[in-house]
C-alpha positions in Angstrom: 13.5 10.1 10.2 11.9 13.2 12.1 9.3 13.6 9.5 8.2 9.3 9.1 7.8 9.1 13.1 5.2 12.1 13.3 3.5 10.7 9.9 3.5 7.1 12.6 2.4 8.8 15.3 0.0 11.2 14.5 -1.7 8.1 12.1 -5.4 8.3 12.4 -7.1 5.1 10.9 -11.1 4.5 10.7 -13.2 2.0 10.1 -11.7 -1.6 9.8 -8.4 -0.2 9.5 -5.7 0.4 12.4 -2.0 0.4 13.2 -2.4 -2.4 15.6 0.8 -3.6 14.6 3.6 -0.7 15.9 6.2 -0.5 12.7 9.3 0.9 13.0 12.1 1.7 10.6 14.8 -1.2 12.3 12.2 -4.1 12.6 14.5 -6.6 11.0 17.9 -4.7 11.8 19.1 -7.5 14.2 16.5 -10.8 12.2 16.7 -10.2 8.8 19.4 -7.5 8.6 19.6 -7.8 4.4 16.0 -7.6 3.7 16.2 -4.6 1.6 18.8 -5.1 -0.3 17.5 -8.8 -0.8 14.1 -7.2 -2.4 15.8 -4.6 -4.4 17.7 -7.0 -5.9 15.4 -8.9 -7.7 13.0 -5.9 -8.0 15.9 -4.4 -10.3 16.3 -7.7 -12.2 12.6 -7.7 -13.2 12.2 -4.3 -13.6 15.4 -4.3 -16.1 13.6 -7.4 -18.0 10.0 -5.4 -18.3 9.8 -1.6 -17.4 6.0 -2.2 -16.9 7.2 -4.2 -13.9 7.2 -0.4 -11.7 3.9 0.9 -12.6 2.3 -2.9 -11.3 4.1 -3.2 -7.9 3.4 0.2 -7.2 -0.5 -0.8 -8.2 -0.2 -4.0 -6.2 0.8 -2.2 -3.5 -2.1 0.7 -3.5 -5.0 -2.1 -4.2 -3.7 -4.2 -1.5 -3.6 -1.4 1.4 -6.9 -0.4 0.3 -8.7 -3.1 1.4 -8.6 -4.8 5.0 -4.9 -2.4 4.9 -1.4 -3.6 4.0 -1.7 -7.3 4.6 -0.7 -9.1 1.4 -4.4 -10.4 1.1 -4.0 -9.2 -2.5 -0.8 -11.6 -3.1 -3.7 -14.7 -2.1 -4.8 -17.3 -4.8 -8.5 -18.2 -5.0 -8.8 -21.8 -3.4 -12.3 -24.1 -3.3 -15.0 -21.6 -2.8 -13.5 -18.4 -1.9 -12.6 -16.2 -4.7 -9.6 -14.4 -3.8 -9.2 -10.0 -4.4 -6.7 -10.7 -7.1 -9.6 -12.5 -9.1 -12.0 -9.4 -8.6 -13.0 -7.2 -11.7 -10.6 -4.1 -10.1 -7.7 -6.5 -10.4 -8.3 -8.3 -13.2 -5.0 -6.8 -14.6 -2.8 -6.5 -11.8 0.4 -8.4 -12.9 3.8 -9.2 -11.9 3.2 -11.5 -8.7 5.8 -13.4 -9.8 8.1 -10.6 -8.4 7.0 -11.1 -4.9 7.0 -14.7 -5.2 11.1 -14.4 -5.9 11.5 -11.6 -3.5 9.9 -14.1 -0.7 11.9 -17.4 -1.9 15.4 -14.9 -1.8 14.0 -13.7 1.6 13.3 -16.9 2.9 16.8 -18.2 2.0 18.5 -15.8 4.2 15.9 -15.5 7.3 12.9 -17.9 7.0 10.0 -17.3 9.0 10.7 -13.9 9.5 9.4 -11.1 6.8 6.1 -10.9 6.0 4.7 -10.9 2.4 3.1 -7.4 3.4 6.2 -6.1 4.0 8.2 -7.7 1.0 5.5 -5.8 -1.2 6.0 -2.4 0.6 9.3 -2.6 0.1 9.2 -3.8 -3.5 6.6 -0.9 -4.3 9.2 1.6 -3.1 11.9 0.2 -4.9 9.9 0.1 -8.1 9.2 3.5 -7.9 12.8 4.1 -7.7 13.9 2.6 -10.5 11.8 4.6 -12.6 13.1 7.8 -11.2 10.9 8.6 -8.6 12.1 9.7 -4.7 13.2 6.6 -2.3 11.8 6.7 1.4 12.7 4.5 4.1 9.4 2.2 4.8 8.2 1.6 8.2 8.4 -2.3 8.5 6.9 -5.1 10.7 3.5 -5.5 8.7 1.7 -8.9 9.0 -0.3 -11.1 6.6 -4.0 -11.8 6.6 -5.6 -14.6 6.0 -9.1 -13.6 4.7 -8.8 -12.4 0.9 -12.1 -11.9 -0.9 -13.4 -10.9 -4.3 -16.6 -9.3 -3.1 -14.8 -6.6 -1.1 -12.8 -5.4 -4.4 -16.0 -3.3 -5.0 -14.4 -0.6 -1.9 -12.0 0.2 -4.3 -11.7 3.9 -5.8 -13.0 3.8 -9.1 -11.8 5.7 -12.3 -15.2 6.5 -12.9 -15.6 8.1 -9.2 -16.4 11.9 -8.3 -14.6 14.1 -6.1 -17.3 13.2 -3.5 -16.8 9.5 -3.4 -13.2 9.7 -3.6 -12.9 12.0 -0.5 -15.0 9.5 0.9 -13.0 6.9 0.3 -9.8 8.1 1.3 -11.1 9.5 4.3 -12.7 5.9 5.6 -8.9 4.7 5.7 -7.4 7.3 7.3 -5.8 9.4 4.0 -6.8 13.5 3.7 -7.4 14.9 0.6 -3.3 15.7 0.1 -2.5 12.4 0.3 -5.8 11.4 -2.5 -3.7 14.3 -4.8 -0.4 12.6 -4.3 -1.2 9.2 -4.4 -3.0 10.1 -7.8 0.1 11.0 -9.2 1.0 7.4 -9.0 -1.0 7.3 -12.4 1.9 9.1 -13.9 3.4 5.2 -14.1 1.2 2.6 -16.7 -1.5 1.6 -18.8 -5.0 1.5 -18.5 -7.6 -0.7 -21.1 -10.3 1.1 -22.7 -13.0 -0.2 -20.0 -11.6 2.1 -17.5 -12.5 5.3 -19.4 -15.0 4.0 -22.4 -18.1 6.0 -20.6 -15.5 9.2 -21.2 -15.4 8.7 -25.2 -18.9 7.2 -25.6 -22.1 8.2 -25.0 -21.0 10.5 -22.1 -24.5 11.6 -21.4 -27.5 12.9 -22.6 -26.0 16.0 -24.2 -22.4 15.4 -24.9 -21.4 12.3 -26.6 -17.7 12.6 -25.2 -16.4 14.0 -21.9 -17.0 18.3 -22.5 -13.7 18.7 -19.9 -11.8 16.6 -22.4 -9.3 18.0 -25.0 -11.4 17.2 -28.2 -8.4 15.4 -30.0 -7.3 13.6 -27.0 -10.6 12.4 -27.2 -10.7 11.4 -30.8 -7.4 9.9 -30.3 -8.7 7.6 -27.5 -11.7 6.5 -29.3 -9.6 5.6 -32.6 -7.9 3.4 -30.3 -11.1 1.8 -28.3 -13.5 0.9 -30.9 -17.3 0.7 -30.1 -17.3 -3.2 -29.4 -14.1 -3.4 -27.8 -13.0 -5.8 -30.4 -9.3 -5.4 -29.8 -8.4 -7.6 -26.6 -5.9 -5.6 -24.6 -6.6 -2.5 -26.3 -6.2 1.0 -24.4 -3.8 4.1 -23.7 -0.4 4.6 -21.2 -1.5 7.1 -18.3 0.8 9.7 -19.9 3.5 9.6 -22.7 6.6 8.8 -20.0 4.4 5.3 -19.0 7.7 4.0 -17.1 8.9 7.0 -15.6 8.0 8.5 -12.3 7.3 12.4 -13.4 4.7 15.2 -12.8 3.7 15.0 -16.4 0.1 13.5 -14.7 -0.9 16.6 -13.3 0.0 19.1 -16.7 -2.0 16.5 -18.4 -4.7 17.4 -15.7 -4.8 21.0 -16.6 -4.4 20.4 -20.2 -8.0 17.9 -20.3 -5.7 15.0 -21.3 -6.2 12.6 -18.1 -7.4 9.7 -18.6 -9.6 8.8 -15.6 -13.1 11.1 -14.6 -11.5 10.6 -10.8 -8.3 12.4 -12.6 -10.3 15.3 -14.2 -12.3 15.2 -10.6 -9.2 16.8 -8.8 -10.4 20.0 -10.3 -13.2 20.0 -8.8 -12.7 21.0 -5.4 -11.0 24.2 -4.6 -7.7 22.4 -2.2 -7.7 19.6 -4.6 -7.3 21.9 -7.9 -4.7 23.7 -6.0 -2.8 21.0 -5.1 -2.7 19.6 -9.1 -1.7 22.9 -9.7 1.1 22.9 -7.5 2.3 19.7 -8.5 2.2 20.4 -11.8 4.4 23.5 -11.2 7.0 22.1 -9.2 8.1 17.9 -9.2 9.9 18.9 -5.8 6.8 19.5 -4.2 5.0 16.3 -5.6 7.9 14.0 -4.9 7.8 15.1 -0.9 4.0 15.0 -0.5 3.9 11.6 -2.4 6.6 9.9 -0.3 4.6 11.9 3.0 1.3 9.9 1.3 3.2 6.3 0.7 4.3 6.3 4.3 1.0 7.2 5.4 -0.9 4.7 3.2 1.7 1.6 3.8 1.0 1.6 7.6 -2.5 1.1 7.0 -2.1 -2.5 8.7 -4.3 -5.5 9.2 -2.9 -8.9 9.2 -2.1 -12.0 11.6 0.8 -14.0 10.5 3.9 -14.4 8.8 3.4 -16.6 5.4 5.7 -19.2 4.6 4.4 -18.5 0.9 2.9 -15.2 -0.4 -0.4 -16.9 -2.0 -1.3 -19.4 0.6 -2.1 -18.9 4.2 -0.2 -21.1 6.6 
């Protein structure tokens, strides 16, 4: 408890991004007293349906606080002229909204009007990460939802083909030091990524090396066996590491072995505190489990909404 009110109150946020709305850990002790176990409810009941289900709450929930902070603007559906986040090229394959949708509708049975959709997918992240095997935190709640959600803006987001350079930039503009870019990276020991997120790693890499020269030659070959030259296979790609759907440190030996998948993976050893942070996580899971729930704390109370939605992908 100690250690999640310092993170609060010793939160610096730039830019667009504040923590105009004060959370605290007993926000809906006394209005919606069962919210948690409401959410993890029917986050266990999907995720025992479709394992995949962890890695893409947990990826909801990182692509949503990333752009105009934790305020469900990702959960929005494109209407008339505005095309929403969710339809932007970074999140073409984000999947499992359906979760939240049920986690709002159970939430809304027992205290309508009262939990934001921000705060259902904060929760449901956690919980996700959880169930496969990873730490449990207690998340700061009273979040609100936006209202503006907009396709254009998706280009802020980190990209897997970023350098150490642009990704320190990137954290830094919301907030996040470069221990929280290392342990929010090991998120990426959960899912699957398609061959478009790592083709310029396999293929003409540059003018000298056809593949990636930091890349384990037959983790290479294996990748491009698997992403042919025209993309031809729809859907085709690679799991982040061989445990997709558990919550491990395998992310950062794979790291240090040249078997990552990302160039903004590889990138962490590039920078003296950020090598010696993979190396440290990759030597002990204790450590990376502490510094990644420290990270999701700090990350989640990115905030930036309005209201509370009566449903997750309309405004009110």
């Amino acid at each position: 408890m100690a250690t999640i009110a310092a993170l609060l109150s010793s939160l610096l946020i730039f830019s667009a991004f504040s923590l105009g709305n004060a959370l605290s850990l007993n926000h809906y002790d006394k209005t919606c007293p069962d919210v948690e176990a409401t959410v993890a409810n029917v986050v266990k009941q999907a995720v025992m349906a479709d394992k995949k289900v962890s890695a893409a709450l947990l990826r909801m929930h990182f692509h949503d606080c990333f752009l105009r902070g934790c305020d469900a603007s990702v959960l929005l559906d494109s209407v008339n002229k505005n095309t929403a986040e969710k339809d932007g090229p970074p999140n073409a394959s984000l999947h499992a909204f359906y979760v939240i949708d049920n986690a709002k509708k159970a939430v809304e049975a027992c205290c309508p009007g009262v939990v934001s959709c921000a705060d259902i997918l904060a929760l449901a992240a956690r919980d996700a990460v959880v169930l496969a095997g990873g730490p449990t935190w207690e998340v700061p709640k009273g979040r609100k939802d936006g209202r503006i959600s907009k396709a254009s803006e998706t280009t802020q987001m980190p990209s897997p083909t970023f350098n150490i350079s642009q990704l320190k930039q990137s954290f830094s503009q919301r907030g996040l030091s470069l221990d929280d870019l290392v342990a929010l990276s090991g998120g990426h020991t959960l899912g699957f990524s398609h061959c478009s997120s790592f083709q310029s790693r396999i293929r003409n890499f540059n003018a000298t090396h056809d593949t990636d020269p930091t890349m384990h030659p037959a983790f290479a070959a294996s990748l491009r066996s698997v992403c042919q030259k025209k993309n031809s296979v729809k859907n085709a790609g690679a799991t982040m590491d061989p445990s997709p759907t558990t919550f491990d440190n395998t992310y950062y030996k794979l790291i240090l072995q040249g078997r990552s998948l990302f160039s903004s993976d590889q990138a962490l050893l590039t920078f003296p505190k950020t090598k010696n942070l993979v190396y440290k996580f990759a030597s002990s899971k204790e450590s990376f489990r502490k510094a990644f729930v420290n990270s999701m704390i700090k990350m989640s109370s990115i905030t930036g909404g309005q209201e509370i939605r009566k449903h997750c992908r309309v405004v009110n």
